[in-house]
TORMAR-54675 format. One line per 4 residues: their letters; for each residue x, y, z of C-alpha. Coordinates in steps of 0.02 Angstrom, whole numbers, padded with zeros to 5 digits. Layout:
<pts>
A	X Y Z | ...
</pts>
This chain:
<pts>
XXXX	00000 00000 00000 | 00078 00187 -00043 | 00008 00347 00028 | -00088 00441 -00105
XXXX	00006 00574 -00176 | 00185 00471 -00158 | 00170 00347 -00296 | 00291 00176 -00269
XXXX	00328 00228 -00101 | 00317 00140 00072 | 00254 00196 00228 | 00336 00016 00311
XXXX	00443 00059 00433 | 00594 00151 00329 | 00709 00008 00298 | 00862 00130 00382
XXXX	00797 00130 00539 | 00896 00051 00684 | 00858 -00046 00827 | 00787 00098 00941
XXXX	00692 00186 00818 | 00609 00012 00770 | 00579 -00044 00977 | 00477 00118 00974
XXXX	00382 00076 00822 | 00345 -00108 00867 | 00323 -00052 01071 | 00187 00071 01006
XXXX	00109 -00058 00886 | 00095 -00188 01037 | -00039 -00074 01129 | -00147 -00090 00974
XXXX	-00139 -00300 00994 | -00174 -00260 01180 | -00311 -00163 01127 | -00395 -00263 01017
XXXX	-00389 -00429 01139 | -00475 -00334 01271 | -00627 -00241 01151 | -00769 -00374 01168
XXXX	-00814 -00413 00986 | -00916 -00519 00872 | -00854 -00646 00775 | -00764 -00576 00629
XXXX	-00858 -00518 00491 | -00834 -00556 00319 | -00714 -00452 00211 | -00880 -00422 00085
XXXX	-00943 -00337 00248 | -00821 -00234 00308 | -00784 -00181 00111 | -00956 -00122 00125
XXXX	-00946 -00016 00268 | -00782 00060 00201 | -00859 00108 00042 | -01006 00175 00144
XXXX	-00880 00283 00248 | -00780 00348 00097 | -00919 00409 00008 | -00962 00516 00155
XXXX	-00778 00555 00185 | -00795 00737 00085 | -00959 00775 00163 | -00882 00732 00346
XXXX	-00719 00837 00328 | -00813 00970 00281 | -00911 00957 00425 | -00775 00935 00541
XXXX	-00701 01100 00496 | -00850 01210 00534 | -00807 01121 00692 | -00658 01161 00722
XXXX	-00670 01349 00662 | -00818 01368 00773 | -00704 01317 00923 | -00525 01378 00902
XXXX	-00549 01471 00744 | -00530 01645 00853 | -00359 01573 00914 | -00275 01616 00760
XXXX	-00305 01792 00786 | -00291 01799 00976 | -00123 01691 00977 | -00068 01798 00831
XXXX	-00053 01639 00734 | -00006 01667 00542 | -00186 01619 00432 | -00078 01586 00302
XXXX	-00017 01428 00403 | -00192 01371 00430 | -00219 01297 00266 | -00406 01218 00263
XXXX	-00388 01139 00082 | -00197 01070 00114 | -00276 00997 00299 | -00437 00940 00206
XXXX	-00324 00835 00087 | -00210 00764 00212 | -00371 00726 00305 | -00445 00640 00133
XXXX	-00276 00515 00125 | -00269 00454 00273 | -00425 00420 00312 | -00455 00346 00151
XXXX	-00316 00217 00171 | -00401 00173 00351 | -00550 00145 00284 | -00463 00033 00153
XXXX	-00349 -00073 00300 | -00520 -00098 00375 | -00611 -00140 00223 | -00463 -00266 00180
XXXX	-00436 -00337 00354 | -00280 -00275 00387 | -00251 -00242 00556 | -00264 -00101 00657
XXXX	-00101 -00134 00733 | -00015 -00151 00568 | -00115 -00005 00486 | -00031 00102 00645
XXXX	00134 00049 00612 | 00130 00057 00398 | 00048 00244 00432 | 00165 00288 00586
XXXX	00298 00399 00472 | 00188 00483 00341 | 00085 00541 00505 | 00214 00595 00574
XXXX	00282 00695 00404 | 00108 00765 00406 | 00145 00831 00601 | 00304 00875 00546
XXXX	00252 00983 00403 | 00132 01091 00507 | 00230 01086 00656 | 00372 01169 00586
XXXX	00283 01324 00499 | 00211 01350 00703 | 00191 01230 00821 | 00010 01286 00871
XXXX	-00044 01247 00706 | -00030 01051 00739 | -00214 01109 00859 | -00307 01135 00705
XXXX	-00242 00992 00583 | -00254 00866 00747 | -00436 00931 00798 | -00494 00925 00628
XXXX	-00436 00736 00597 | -00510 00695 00776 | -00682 00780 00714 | -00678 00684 00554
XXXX	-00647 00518 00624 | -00793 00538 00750 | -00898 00599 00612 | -00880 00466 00514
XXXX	-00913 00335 00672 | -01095 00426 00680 | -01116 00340 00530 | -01079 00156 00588
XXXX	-01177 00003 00689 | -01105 -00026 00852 | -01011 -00154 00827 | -00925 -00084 00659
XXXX	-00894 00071 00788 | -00771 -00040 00902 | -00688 -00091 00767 | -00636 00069 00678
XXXX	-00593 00157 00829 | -00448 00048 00831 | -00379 00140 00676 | -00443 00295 00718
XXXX	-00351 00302 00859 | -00190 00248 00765 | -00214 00433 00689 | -00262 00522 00830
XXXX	-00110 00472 00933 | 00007 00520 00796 | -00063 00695 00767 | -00100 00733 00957
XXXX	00094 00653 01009 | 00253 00693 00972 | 00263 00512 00922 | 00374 00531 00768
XXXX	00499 00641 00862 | 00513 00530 01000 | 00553 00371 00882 | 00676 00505 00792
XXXX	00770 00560 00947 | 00765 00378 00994 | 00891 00332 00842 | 01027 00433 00888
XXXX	01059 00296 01051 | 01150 00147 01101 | 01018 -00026 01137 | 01077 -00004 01308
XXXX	01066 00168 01344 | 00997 00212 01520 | 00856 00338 01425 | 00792 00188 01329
XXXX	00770 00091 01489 | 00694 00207 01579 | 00578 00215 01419 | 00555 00040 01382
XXXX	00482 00039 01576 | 00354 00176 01538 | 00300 00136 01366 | 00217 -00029 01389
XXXX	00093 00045 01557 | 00069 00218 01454 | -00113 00165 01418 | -00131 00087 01587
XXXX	-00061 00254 01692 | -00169 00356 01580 | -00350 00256 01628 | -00288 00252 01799
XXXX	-00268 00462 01813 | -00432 00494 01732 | -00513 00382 01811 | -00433 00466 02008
XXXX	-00472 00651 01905 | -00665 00580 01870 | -00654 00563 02078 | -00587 00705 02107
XXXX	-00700 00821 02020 | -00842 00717 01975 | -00970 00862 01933 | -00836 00941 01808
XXXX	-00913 00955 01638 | -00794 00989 01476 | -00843 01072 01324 | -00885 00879 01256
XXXX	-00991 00838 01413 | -00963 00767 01584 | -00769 00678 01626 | -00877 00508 01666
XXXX	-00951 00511 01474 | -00863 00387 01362 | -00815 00517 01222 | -00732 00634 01358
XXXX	-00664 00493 01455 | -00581 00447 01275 | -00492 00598 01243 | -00456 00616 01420
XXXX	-00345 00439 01412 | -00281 00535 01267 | -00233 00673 01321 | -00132 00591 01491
XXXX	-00045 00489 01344 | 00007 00628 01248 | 00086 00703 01401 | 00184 00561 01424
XXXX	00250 00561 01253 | 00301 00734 01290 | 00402 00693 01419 | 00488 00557 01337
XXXX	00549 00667 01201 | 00591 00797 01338 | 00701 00639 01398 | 00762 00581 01220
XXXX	00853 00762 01170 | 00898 00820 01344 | 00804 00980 01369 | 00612 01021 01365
XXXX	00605 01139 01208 | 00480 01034 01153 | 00356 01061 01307 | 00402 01241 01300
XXXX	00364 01281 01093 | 00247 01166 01071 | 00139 01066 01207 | 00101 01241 01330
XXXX	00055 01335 01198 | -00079 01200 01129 | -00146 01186 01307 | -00156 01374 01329
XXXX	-00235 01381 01166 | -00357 01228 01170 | -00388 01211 01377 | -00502 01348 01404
XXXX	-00594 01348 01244 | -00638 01176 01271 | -00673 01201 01463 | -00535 01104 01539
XXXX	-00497 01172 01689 | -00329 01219 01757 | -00337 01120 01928 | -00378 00966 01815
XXXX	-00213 00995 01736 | -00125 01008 01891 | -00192 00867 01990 | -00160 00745 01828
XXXX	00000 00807 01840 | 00046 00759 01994 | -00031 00592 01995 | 00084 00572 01821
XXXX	00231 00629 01942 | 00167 00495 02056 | 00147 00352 01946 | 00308 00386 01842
XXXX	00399 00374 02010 | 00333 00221 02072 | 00367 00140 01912 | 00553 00164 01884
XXXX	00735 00148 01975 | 00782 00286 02074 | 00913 00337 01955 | 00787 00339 01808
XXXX	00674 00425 01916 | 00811 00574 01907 | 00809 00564 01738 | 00632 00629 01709
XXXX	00620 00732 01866 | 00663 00898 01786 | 00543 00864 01647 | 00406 00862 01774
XXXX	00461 01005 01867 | 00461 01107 01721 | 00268 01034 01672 | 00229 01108 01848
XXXX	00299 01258 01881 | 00224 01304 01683 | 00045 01245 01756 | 00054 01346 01934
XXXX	-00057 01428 01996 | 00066 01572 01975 | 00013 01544 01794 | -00174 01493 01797
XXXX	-00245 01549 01936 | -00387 01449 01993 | -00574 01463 01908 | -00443 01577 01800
XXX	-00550 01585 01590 | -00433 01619 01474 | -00569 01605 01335
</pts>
């Protein structure tokens, strides 16, 4: 399979990649098999069947985007000029392409059978190219293209049975995570170390409970402030809860890349700015920030050596000192 646009190329794992770089890829690829053993499920349909539902899908795929990014204008679209964000950088036809490809080649691993798993790993690098692109015109920019591919994908689940629903979110979530996380830079700063390198342990620790620590927090956050309700609906709904698990996940990949090149320019340029941007508008609350970040802080620590622990410790006292309440102020609406 080739990405549209990129005739007789791959979008395999690049061939040059080294041990690291591929541990990432295959580590991140494992969650997906996890994933799919623990979604309850029919038995398997027949390829006829899911062909069906694909071609369904893609002839609604124009229709969808389009929808999608009246949604996302109508949320952040007042960013641009507030953050002082170039409009030329917020392209809605080159977005609405990239949104067209790669959601026409998941609907096309579904409709085939490939797995979800292996659809997340053959995808992995043109995602992140597509991150890359954006990212590197303005980092905030990544808010619109990932919000628009997270609007299309639900869009396009509105249209499915239950059951097909389960199944696709698998994929979906394949491009979610690699527009939302820094997933590509991670695997990239990843390739420049030894096998045996004490970031990579401390990494290989983390990587594998990421999902796990992430429906842990939300689920002591839902506790904690269980009459919050986001801009989505209440933390306990199954949508919010979703991006929530997310969202924890995405922090964690943050900090891994803070790990990988040694300083936390990347939390700095690119995640604070997103939150400052996207937190308020979509009514997430500052102490909710702060309170999953210390449980984070908590769980990290519990989970590695003491000397690894070290490792990440400045990462996280960067995340909160950035998040203070010397910052955000309680109750404080930035929107």
């Amino acid at each position: 399979m080739t990405p549209l646009g990129k005739p007789g190329t791959s979008v395999n794992c690049p061939p040059s990649a080294n041990v690291p770089e591929q541990e990432f890829y295959q580590a991140w690829a494992q969650r997906y098999i996890r994933r799919v053993h623990q979604t309850p499920s029919e038995p398997v349909r027949s390829v006829d069947g899911r062909q069906a539902v694909a071609a369904k899908l893609g002839q609604a795929l124009r229709g969808v985007s389009a929808q999608a990014w009246q949604k996302t204008e109508y949320l952040i679209g007042k960013e641009v000029v507030r953050h002082q964000i170039n409009p030329d950088y917020v392209d809605p036809w080159s977005i609405s392409q990239d949104v067209y490809r790669v959601y026409e080649a998941a609907l096309h691993s579904y409709g085939v059978g490939t797995a979800a798993e292996r659809f997340a790993v053959n995808w992995a690098q043109y995602l992140g190219e597509i991150r890359d692109r954006y990212t590197a015109q303005d980092p905030r920019v990544i808010a619109f293209v990932s919000m628009q591919f997270h609007y299309t994908g639900r869009l396009l689940l509105g249209h499915t049975h239950r059951q097909q629903t389960r199944d696709l979110e698998l994929y979906f979530k394949a491009i979610d995570d690699h527009l939302y996380m820094p997933l590509q830079r991670a695997y990239n700063a990843a390739a420049v170390y030894s096998y045996t390198a004490p970031e990579l342990e401390s990494i290989r620790r983390l990587m594998p409970a990421s999902s796990e620590i992430a429906h842990k927090i939300v689920n002591q956050v839902l506790t904690a402030f269980p009459n919050h309700h986001s801009h989505s609906g209440p933390l306990a709904s199954s949508l919010v809860k979703l991006s929530s698990v997310r969202d924890v996940e995405m922090f964690q990949t943050y900090l891994w890349v803070c790990l990988l090149e040694g300083k936390a320019t990347v939390v700095q340029h690119e995640l604070f700015p997103l939150c400052v941007m996207l937190y308020p508008v979509l009514n997430v609350r500052w102490e909710l920030v702060r309170y999953m970040l210390m449980l984070l802080e908590h769980e990290i620590g519990r989970r590695l050596e003491p000397a690894q622990w070290r490792q990440f410790k400045p990462y996280l006292d960067t995340l909160r000192v950035m998040f203070s309440t010397a910052v955000f102020p309680n109750q404080l609406c930035l929107a």
